[in-house]
C-alpha positions in Angstrom: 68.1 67.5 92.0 69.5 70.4 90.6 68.8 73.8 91.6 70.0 77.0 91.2 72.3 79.4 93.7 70.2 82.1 92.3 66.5 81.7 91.1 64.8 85.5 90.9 61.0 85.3 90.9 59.4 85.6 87.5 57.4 89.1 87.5 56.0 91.0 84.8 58.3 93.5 83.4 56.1 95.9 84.6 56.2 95.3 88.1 59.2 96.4 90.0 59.6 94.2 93.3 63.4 94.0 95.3 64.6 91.4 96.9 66.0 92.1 100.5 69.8 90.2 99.8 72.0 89.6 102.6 75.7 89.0 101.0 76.5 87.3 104.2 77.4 84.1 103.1 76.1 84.4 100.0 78.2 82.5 96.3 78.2 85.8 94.8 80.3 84.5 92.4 78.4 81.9 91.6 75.1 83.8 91.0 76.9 86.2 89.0 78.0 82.7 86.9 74.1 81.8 87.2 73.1 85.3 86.2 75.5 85.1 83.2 74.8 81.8 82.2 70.6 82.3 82.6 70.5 85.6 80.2 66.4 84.9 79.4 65.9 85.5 83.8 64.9 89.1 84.3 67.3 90.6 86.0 67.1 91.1 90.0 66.5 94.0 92.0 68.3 93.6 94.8 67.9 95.6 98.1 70.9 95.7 100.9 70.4 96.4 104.2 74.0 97.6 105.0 73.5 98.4 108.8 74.1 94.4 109.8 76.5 93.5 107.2 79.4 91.4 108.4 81.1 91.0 105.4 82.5 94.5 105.6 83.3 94.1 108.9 85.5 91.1 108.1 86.7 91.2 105.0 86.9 95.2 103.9 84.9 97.5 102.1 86.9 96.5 98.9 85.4 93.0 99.1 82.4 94.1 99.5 82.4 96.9 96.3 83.9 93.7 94.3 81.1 91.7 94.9 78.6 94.3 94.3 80.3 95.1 90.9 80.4 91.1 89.7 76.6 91.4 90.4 76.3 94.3 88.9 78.2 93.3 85.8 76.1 90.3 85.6 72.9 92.5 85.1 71.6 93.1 88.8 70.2 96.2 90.1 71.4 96.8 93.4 70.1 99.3 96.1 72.2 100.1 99.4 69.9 101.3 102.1 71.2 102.0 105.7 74.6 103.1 104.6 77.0 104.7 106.9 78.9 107.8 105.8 82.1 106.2 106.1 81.2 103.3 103.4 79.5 106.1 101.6 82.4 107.7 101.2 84.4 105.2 100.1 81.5 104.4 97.6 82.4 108.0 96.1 86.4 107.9 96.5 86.0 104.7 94.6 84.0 106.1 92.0 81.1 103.7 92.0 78.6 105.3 94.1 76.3 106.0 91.0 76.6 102.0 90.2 74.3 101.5 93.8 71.6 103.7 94.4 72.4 103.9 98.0 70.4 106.1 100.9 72.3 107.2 104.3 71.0 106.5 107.7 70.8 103.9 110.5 67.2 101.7 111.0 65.0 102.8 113.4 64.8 101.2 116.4 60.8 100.6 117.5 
């Protein structure tokens, strides 16, 4: 059977909906490829909830910004909620915080 890394809901163009998307273990290579490859998809919204990530944690906040930008590149809209003022600042120093619309703060706890 073959299925796709990446399969976005078909929506009309009309309705914005985001995707939460946790790049934890994601192929973001490999849905940028699908992204790419799949031009007639419309292209994702995708919301990150950047208060769990461990990517960041593990592999640097360069890693992460480089897989944001091959998704972006590839057409996705990308929203950083939850985002610490350290990453936000590197967000700015690397000049791409105006690539992901991104919102300070830490989740509430209930």
């Amino acid at each position: 059977m073959n299925t796709s890394a990446f399969d976005p809901p078909r929506q009309p163009s009309s309705e914005l909906r985001f995707t939460l998307f946790n790049p934890d273990g994601a192929d973001i290579p490999q849905m940028a490829r699908e992204l790419n490859r799949r031009p007639e998809l419309p292209r994702p919204h995708l919301l990150v909830d950047c208060s769990r990530l461990q990517c960041v944690r593990q592999y640097g906040v360069s890693h992460f910004v480089s897989q944001l930008l091959l998704l972006h590149q590839a057409g996705a809209y990308i929203v950083l909620r939850n985002v610490d003022p350290v990453l936000m600042r590197c967000l700015e120093l690397l000049k791409v915080s105006h690539l992901f619309h991104a919102s300070l703060g830490a989740p509430t706890e209930a």
